[in-house]
N, C-alpha and C positions, 0 to 999 in steps of 0.2 A: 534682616531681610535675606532672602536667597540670593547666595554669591551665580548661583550658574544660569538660570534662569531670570531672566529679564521682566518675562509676564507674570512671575510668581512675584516675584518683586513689585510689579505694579499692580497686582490685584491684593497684594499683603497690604502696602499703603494704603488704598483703598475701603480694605475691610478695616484700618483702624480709625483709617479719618470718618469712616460712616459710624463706626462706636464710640466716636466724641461729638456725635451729633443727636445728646440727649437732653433732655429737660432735667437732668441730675445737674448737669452743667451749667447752671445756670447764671447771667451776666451779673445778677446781683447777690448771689451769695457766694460766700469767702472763699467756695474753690476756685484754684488755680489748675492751669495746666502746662504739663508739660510732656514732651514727646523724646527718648531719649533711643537711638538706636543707631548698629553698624548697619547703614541705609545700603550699604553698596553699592550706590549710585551717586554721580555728580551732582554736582548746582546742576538746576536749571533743567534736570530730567523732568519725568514723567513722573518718576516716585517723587523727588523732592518739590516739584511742583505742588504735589496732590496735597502737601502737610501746609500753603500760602493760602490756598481757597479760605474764605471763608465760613463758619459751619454757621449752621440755620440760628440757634443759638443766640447772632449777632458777635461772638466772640471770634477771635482773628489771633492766628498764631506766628510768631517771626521767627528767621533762621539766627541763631546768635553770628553765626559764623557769617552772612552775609557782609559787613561791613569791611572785613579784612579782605587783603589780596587774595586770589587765586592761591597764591606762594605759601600765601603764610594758613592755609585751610587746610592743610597736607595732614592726612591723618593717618594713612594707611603704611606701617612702613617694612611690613614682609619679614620680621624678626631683622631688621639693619637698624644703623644708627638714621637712618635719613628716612622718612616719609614721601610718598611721590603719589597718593592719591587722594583726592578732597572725598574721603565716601562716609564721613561720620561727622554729626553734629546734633543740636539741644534745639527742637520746636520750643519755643517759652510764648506763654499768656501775653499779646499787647498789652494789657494793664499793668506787667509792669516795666520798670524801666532797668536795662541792662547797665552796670555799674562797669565791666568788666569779663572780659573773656581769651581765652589764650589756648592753642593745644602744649599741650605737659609735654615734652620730647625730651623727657632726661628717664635716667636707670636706675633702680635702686638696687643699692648696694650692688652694683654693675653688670647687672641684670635688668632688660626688657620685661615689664610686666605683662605682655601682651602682644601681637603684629598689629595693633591700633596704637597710637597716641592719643591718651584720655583730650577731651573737650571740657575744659573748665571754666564757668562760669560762673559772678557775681550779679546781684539782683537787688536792687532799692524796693 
């Protein structure tokens, strides 16, 4: 999503949540969905809001990262060792059930792979 623009960002949402409201989609066959992006935006905006609605479909999307603190959501961390912005997280299918989730804040081979900390999740 657009880091500088606010309304690009809420009409980018928008234009993808209206593209998962297809009859391809459908409740009873094997696809699953999942929504994966650097949102740029908090809990509880207007972008993140826009991925809770539910689509026509009947099918219903959750934030993985909702359950955790505020603290521990921190994604964003400006090429530093510390994260200080909850702006990236994993829309997953209600159908299924989350096993596990965490953001990754470690370096390989002591190097930052990115100014995000991946969102990793496990799925039953």
């Amino acid at each position: 999503m657009d880091y500088n623009s606010k309304k690009a960002r809420e009409l980018g949402a928008k234009l993808i949540f209206n593209s998962l409201q297809t009859e391809k989609l459908n409740p009873d066959k094997e696809s699953l969905i999942f929504v994966t992006a650097d949102f740029n935006d908090q809990p509880g905006s207007i972008v993140r809001n826009t991925f809770l609605n539910p689509l026509k479909n009947g099918l219903c999307l959750l934030d993985v990262l909702s359950g955790l603190k505020l603290s521990n959501q921190m994604t964003y961390n400006d090429f530093t060792d510390k994260a200080f912005l909850p702006i990236d997280t994993i829309y997953y299918d209600s159908r299924l059930n989350l096993h596990s989730v965490k953001v990754e804040n470690k370096k390989y081979d002591g190097i930052l792979p990115s100014n995000h900390f991946p969102v990793v999740a496990e799925f039953n």
